[in-house]
N, C-alpha and C positions, 0 to 999 in steps of 0.2 A: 486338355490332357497334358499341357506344359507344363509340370509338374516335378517336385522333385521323388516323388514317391511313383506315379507311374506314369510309362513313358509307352509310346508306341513299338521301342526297339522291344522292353517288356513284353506286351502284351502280344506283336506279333511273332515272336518267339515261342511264348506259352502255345500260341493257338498252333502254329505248326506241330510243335510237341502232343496234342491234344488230339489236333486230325491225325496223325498216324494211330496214336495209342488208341483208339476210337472205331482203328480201319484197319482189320487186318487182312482182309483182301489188300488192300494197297501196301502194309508192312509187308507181304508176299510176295510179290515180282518185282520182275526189275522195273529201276527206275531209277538208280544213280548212274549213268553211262553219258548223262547230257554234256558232252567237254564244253560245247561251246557254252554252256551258260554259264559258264567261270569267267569269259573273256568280256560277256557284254549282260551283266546281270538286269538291267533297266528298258532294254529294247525290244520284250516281245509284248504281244500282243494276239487277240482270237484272232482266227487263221493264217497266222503262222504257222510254218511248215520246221519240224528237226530233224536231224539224222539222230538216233540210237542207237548206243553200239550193242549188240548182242554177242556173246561167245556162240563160234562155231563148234559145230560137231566132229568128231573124230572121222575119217578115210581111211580103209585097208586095203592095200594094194594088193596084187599077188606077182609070186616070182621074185625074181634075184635084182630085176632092171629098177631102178630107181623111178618110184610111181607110172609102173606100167610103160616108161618110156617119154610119157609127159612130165611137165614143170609140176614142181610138188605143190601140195595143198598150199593154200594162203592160211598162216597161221596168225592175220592179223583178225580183228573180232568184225564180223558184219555188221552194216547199218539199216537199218530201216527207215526211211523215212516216214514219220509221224506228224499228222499235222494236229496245232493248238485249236478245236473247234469246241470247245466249252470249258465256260466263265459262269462260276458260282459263286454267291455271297451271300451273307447275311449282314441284316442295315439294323445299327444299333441307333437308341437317342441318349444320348448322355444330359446330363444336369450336373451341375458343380457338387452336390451327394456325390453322385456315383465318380466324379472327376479326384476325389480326397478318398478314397477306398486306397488300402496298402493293396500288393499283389499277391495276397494270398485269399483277400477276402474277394480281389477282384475275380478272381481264377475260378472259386466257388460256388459264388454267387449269378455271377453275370456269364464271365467266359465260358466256363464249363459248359452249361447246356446249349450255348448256341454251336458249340462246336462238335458237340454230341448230333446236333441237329447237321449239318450240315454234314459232318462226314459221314452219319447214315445215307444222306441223299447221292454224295460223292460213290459212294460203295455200291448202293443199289444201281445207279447208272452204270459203273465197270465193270461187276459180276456181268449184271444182262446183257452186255457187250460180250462179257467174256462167254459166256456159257453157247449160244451161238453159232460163236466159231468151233464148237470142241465133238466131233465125230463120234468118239470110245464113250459110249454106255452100256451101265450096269444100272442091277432092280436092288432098294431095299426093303423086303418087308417090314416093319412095322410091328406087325402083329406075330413074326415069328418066332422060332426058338431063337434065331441064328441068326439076326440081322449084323451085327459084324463082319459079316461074312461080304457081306458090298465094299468092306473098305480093304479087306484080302484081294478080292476080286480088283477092285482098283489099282490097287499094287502088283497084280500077277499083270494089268494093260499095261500100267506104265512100262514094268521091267520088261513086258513083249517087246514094245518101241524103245527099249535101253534108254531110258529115262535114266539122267543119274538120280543115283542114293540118293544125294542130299537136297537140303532146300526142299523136301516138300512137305506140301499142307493140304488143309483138307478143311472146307467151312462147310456147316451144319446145322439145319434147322433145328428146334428147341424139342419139335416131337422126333426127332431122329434121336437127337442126344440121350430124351428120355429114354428112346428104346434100345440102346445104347448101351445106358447106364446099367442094365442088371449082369453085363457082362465086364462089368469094371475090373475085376479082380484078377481077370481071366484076358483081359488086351490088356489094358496099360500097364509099363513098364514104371514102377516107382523107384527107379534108381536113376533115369535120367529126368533134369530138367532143360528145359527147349529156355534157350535165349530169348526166348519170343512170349516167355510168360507174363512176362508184365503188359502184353495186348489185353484190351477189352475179348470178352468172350473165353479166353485159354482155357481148355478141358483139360487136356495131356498130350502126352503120343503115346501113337499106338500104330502098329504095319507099318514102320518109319517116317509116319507123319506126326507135327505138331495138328491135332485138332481143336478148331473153336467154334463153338456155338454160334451162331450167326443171323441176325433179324432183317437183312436183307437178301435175303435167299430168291434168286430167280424163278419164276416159273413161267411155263411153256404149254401152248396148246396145239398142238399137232392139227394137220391139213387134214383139207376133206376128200384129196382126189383119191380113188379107190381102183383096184383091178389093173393097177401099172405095170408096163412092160415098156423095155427097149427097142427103138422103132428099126432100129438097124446092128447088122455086125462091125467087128471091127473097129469101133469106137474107141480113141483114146484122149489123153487130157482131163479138164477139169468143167468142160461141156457137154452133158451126154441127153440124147433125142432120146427123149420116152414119149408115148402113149396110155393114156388113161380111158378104162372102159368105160364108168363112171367120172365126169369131168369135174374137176375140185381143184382146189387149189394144193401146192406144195411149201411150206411155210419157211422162209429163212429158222434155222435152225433145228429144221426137222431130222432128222437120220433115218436111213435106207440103208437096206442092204438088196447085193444084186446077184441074182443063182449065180452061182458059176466063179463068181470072183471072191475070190479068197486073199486075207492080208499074208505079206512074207515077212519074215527077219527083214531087220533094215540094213544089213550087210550083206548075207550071203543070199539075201533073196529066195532062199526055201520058202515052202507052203507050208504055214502056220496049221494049216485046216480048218481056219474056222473065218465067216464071213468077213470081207473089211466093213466097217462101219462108216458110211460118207455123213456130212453134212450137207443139207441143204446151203447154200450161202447166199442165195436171193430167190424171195417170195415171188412166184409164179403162178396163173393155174395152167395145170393141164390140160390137155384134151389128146389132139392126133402132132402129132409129128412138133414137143415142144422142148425149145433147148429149156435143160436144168445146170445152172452150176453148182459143182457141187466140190469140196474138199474131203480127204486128199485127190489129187488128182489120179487118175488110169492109165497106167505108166507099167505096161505087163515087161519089159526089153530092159538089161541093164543098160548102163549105168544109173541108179538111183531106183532100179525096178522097186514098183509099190505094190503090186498086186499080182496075183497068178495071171493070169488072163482077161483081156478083154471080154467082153459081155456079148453074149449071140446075141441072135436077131431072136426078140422076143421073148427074152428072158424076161423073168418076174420079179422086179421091183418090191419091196417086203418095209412099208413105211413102220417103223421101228413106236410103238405105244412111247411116246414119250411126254403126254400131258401127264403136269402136275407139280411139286416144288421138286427143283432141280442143284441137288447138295452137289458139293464140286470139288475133285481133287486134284492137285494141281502143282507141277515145278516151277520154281523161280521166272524161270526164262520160257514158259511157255504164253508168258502175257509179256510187255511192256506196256509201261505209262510215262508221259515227260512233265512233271508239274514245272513251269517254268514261270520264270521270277515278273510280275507285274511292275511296272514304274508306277512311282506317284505322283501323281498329276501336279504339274503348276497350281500355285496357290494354296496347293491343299498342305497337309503336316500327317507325317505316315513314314513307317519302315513295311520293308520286305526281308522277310528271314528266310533264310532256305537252312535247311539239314543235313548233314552230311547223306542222310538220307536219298535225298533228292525229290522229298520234300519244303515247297514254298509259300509263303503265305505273306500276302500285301494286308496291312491296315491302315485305312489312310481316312483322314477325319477333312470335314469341312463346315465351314459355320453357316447359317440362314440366317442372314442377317434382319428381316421381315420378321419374324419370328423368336429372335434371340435365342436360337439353341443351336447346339456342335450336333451333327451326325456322325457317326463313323461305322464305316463298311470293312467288312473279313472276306477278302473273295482269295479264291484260287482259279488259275487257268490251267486246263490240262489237254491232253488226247490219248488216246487208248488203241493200240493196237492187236490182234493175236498174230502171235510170232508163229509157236510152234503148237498146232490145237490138238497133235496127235503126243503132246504132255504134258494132257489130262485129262479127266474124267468126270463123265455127268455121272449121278446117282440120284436115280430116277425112284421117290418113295411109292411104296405103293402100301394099301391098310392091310 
């Protein structure tokens, strides 16, 4: 691929440009905040570990005293630490043909579908990460008059948990989009276009979202434990002891609701009146007296109060119908991802391009000498975090 026509700097450029335009789940959240990968582009590797900076949320004080009397908020951006635990690629075989292609016919011919392949697989992996983590669902019919009305409803969650305006999206499987579609006229806005329509998939916006179609849409099948209850009062945190009458299991990413405990405003902490929605966050079964963890945490007492009250003794656990494809609506900064920059190995011949994006992509070639032919591989390394899973939303179809 020494070449004057095409180069690896080429082609791992094209392919960056490729995976994002490909992936608009990853064009979606954050993911340029990596500082450090400015300073040492060559030196990570799977499991490595990054800080991500994420923007904080807004604090409202009350009174005249300068935050309540405390040191005022940190108005620097939080980190998360994220570790690099998956590395994908796809392994080309080259022949001196395909070595003399200009980059246009390379891009079309060759590049294109393997990077169409590969950021489907990228996508499908982070959505099912992401969905998960995310508590707040809503149902769409299908078959109804009014199936837009999930993606209202999605908007009325987000704005509950002051979700900002901007930055959000919303991806869609192909039989939602159909059902969708007969109210085109009547959601999308044809005066605005979304920056983001040159993504694979782009339908419009609509309920302040860019919407796109989407072919790796999660789905989920809900646990078997039945007849749940709370084994004790008083209960608070992101641990709570249930009992199951019928023993089953409760499946990471299940949702529950719990009598009695109802979501607040995330400021002034009133009673919204209607149940909070937890997530399951690891796969358990149940039976008599078993910890479930679940998000958000049960946190009834300011500062950062999330719910009305604790749970009695014996309350009734309400596992939420959530099997089936799982469409997903979502802020910027309710997910993080870190694509971070591979080195190319001694011996080999290969660039790594990153995007301002914070999008990366190694291609690095080597020869077999046994055999007389060059290989070259497209990987990316990343890791996936949920930041904030109470902004966004499952939309659970139903026929």
């Amino acid at each position: 691929m020494a070449n004057n026509i095409l180069t690896h700097q080429m082609i791992a450029r094209e392919a960056a440009k490729m995976l994002e335009e490909h992936a608009p789940f990853i064009a979606n959240i954050n993911k340029g905040r990596q500082e450090e990968f400015g300073k040492d582009v060559q030196g990570y590797k799977k499991g490595d570990t990054v800080a991500i900076k994420i923007p904080t949320s807004g604090k409202v004080h009350d009174g005249a005293v300068f935050a309540g009397g405390n040191a005022g908020d940190d108005v620097l951006e939080q980190s998360v630490n994220l570790k690099l635990d998956t590395q994908k690629h796809v392994a080309l075989q080259f022949g001196a043909k395909e070595k003399l292609l200009d980059i246009t016919d390379f891009k079309e011919r060759i590049l294109r579908p393997q990077m169409q392949t590969l950021s489907s697989v990228v996508e499908a992996d982070l959505i099912a990460r992401g969905v998960v983590g995310v508590p707040n669902t809503v149902t769409m019919s299908l078959s109804g008059t009014n199936p837009s009305n999930a993606l209202a409803l999605s908007r009325a969650k987000m704005n509950q948990f002051l979700v900002p305006s901007g930055d959000r999206s919303a991806i869609l499987t192909s039989t939602a989009n159909v059902a969708l579609s007969g109210e085109v006229s009547r959601m999308y806005n044809p005066t605005r276009t979304s920056d983001k329509a040159y993504l694979d998939g782009y339908v419009n916006s609509a309920f302040g979202m860019d919407l796109y179609e989407h072919q790796s849409i999660a789905t989920h099948t809900k646990g078997t434990a039945d007849t749940i209850t709370v084994s004790a009062a008083s209960q608070t945190g992101n641990v709570i002891t249930m009992t199951a009458g019928t023993s089953g299991t409760l499946v990471k990413g299940d949702v529950i609701t719990i009598a009695g405990v109802n979501a607040v405003h995330p400021l002034t902490g009133q009673d919204t009146g209607v149940l909070q929605q937890f997530v399951v966050t690891e796969t358990v079964t149940v039976d008599t007296g078993t910890a479930v963890k679940i998000y958000p945490e049960i946190k009834p007492t300011a500062p950062a109060k999330s719910v009305t009250a604790s749970p009695a003794s014996g309350a009734v656990v309400t596992l939420v119908d959530t099997t089936g494809a799982q469409n997903l609506a979502f802020h910027k900064d309710a997910f993080t991802a870190a694509f971070a920059p591979l080195p190319v190995l001694a011996s080999c011949e290969g660039y790594t391009a990153r995007l301002p994006s914070g999008i990366s992509v190694r291609v690095m070639t080597f020869g077999d000498g046994n055999n007389d032919i060059e290989r070259t591989r497209i990987d990316v390394l990343y890791g996936f975090q949920v930041v904030r899973g109470l902004h966004a939303v499952r939309i659970k179809e139903t026929s």
